[in-house]
C-alpha positions as CSV (number, residue, x, y, z in Angstrom):
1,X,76.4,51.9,16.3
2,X,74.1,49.2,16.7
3,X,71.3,51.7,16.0
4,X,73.1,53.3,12.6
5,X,73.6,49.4,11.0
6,X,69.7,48.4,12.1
7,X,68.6,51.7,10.5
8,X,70.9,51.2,7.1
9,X,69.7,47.5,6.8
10,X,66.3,49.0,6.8
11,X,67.0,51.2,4.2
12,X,68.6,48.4,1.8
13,X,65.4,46.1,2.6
14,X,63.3,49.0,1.1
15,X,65.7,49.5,-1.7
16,X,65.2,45.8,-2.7
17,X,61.2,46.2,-2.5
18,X,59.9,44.5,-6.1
19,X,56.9,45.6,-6.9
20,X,54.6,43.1,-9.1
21,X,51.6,44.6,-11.0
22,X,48.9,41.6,-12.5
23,X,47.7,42.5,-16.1
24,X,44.1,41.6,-15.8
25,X,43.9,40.1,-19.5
26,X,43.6,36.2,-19.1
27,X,44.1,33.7,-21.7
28,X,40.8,31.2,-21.9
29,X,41.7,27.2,-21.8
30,X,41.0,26.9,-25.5
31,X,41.8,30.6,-27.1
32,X,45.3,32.3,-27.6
33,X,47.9,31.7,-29.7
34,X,48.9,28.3,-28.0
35,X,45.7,26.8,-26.0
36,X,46.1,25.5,-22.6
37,X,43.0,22.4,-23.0
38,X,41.8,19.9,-26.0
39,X,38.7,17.8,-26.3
40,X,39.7,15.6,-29.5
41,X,41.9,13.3,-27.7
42,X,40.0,12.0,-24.5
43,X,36.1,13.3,-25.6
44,X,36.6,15.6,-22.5
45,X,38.5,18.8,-21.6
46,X,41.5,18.2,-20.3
47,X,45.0,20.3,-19.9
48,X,47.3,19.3,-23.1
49,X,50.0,19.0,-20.5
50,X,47.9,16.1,-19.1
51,X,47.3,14.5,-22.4
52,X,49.8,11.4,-23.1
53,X,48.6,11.4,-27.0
54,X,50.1,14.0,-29.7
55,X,47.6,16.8,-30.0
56,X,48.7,19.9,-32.5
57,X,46.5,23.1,-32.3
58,X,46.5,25.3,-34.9
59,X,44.7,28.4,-32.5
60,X,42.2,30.8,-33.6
61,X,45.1,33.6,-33.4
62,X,47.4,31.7,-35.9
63,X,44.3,31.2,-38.7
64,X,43.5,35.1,-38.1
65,X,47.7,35.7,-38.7
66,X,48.2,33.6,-41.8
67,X,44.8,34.3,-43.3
68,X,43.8,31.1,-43.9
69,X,41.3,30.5,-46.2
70,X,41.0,26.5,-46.6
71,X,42.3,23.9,-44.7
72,X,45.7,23.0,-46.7
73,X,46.8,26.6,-45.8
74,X,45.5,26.1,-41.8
75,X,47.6,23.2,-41.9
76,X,50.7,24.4,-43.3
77,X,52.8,24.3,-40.2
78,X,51.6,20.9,-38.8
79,X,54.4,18.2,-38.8
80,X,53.5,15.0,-41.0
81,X,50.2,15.9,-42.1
82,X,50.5,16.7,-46.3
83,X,47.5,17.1,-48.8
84,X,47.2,14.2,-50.9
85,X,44.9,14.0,-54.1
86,X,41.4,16.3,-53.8
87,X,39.5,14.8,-56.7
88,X,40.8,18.3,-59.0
89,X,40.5,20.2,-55.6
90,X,36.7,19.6,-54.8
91,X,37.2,18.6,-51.1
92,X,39.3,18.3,-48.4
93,X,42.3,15.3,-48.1
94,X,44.7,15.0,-46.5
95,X,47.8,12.5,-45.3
96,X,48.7,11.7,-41.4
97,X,51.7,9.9,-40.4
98,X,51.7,8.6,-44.3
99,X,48.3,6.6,-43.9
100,X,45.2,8.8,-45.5
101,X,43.2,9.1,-49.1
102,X,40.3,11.0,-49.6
103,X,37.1,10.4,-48.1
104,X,38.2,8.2,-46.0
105,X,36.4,9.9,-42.8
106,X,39.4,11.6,-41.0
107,X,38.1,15.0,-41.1
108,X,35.6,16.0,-38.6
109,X,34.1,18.9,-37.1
110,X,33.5,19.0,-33.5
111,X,34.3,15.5,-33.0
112,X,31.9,14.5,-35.3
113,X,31.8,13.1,-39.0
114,X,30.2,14.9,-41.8
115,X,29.9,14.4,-45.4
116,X,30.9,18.1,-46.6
117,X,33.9,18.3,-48.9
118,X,35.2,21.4,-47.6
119,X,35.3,21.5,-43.9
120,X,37.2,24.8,-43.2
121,X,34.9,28.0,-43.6
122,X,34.1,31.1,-41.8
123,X,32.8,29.5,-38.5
124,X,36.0,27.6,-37.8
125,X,37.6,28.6,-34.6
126,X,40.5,26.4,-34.6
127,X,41.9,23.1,-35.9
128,X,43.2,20.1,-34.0
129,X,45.0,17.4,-35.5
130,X,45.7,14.2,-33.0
131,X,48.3,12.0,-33.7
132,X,49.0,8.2,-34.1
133,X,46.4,5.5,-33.3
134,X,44.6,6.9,-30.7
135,X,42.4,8.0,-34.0
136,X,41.0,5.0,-33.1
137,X,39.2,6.3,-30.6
138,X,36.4,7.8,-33.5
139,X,36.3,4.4,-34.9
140,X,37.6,2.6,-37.7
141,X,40.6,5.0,-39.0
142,X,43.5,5.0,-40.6
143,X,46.6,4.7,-37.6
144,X,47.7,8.4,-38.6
145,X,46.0,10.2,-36.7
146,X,42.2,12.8,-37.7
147,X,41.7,16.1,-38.1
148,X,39.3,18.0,-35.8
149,X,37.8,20.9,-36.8
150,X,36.3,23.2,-34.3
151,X,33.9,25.9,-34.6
152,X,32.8,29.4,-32.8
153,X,30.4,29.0,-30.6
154,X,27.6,31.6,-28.9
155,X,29.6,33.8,-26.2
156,X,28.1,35.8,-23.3
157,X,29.5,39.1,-24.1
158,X,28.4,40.8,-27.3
159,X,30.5,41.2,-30.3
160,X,30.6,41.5,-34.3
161,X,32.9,41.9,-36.8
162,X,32.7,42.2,-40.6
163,X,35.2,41.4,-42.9
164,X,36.5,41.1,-47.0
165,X,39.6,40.1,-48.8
166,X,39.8,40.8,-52.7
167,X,42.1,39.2,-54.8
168,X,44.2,40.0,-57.8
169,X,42.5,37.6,-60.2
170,X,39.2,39.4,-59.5
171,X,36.4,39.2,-57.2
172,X,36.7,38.4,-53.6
173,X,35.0,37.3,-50.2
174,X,32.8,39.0,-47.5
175,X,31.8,37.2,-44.1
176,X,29.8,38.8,-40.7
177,X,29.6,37.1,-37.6
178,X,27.8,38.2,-34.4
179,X,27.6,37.2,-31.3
180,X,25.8,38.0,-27.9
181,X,23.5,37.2,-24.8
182,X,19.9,37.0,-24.8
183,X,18.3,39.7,-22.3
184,X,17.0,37.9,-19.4
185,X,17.6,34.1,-20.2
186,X,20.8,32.0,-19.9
187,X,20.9,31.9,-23.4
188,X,23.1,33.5,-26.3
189,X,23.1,33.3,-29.7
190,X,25.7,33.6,-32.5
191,X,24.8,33.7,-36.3
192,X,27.9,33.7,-39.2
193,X,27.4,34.4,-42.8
194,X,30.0,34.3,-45.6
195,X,29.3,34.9,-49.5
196,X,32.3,34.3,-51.9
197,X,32.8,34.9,-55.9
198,X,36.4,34.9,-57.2
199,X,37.6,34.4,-60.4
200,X,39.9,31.2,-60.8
201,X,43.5,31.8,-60.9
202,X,43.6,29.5,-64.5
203,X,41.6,31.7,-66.4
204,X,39.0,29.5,-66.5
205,X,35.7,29.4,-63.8
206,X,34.8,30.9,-60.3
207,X,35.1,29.9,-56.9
208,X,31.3,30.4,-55.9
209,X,30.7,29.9,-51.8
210,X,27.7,31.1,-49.9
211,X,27.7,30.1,-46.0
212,X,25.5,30.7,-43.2
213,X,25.8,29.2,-39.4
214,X,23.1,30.1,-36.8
215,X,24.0,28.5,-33.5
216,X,22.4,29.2,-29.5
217,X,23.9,28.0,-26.1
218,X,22.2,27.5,-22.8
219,X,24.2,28.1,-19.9
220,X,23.3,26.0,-16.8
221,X,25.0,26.3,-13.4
222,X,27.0,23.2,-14.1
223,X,26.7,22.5,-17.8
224,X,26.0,24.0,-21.6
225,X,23.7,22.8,-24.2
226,X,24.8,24.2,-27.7
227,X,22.5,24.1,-30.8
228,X,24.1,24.8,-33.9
229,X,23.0,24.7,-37.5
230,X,25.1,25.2,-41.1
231,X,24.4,25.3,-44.5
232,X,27.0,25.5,-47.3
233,X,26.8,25.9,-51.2
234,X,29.8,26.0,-53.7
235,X,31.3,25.2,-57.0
236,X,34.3,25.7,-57.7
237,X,36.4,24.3,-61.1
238,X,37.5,20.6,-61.5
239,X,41.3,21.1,-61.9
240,X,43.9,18.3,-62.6
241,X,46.5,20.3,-63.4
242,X,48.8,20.0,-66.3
243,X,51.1,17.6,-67.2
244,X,54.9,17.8,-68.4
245,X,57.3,16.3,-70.5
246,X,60.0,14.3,-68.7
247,X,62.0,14.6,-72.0
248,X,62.2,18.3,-72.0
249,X,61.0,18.8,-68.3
250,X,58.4,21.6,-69.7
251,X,54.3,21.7,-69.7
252,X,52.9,20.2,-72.4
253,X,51.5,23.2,-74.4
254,X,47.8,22.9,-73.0
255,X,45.1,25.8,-73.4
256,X,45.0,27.0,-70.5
257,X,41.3,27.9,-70.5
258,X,40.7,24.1,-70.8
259,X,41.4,22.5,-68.2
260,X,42.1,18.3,-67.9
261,X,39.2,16.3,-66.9
């Protein structure tokens, strides 16, 4: 008897085997739909769990989803941060926490400021927006927080793509970007070009954008050196809108092929 109830609880044991298989994909610190690290609050890598400050991260995977093409429409699903006025939508402005204008140096890219209107093109990776007065941090800013732009950088493995979009108003946009290791050095290199030539959804002008972003990374036992270079035309129409009348509550009959200055 003893033998029989030894042998059937070895049976169950086996019957209640699990068996766990590892997928071999892994999710990078910065990369995914919801990145595990950030550098824009603390100027050093660190785990967002481990971060006291308010750090949003729009990831690479949510711009290539929406199909973002400027930084209003990256920013879309970001809690308190609303475009404000863009000078007839020449540059980039936005509002954080309710304290922002225009050029008022709370866009960056890579932790650094620049001086280009437009900060969101075809060598953005991902966008990180930190929160409250730990802005601060960059120097004098407005409490509400900065926006951080971050772009692609040289990878070890080789890869390209090529893409366009086309729109209904007429014309559209092409971009390339290509990646890879250098044969027999620590180095690799990554080059991103992007032409654009749409018609203006007013009737009235082009959007006009040419962009190009060379960039090479040493990779040293213990640290990286990144080099990175980009060069940016555009135009695009000075738009103020149209205005309405708060008596009927319709647009004031403007041609629309002449826009307000």
């Amino acid at each position: 008897m003893a033998a029989d109830n030894r042998a059937a609880k070895s049976t169950n044991d086996a019957e209640e085997t699990i068996t766990v298989v590892a997928d071999g994909a892994q999710q990078s610190a910065t990369s995914g739909y919801q990145p595990l690290s950030s550098a824009t609050a603390t100027l050093t890598s660190m785990p967002l769990l481990d971060i006291p400050q308010v750090v949003n991260t729009v990831s690479d995977r949510v711009l290539e989803d929406q199909h973002a093409t400027s930084l209003d429409e990256a920013l879309y699903n970001v809690a308190n941060v609303v475009q404000t006025n863009t000078l007839g939508g020449t540059q980039d402005a936005f509002t954080r926490r309710g304290f922002g204008a225009n050029r008022d140096g709370s866009i960056m890219t890579n932790g650094l400021r620049t001086v280009l209107p437009r900060s969101f093109n075809a060598a953005t990776e991902r966008v990180e927006v930190l929160k409250g007065p730990a802005s601060t941090l960059y120097g004098i800013l407005d409490p509400g927080g900065l926006i951080n732009v971050i772009t692609k950088r040289p990878e070890r493995q080789f890869s390209g793509s090529v893409s366009g979009t086309s729109t209904s108003f007429g014309g559209g946009t092409g971009s390339v970007d290509i990646t890879g290791p250098i044969e027999g050095t620590n180095l690799a290199y990554r080059l991103i070009g992007e032409y654009q030539n749409e018609d203006y959804w007013r009737n009235f002008g082009k959007n006009k954008s040419s962009f190009i972003a060379p960039s090479l990374t040493w990779f040293g036992e213990r640290a990286t050196v990144t080099a990175s270079y980009s060069h940016r035309d555009y135009s695009a129409p000075f738009d103020r809108g149209t205005i309405f009348d708060l008596n009927t509550g319709h647009a004031v009959n403007v041609d629309r092929k002449n826009p307000l200055r």
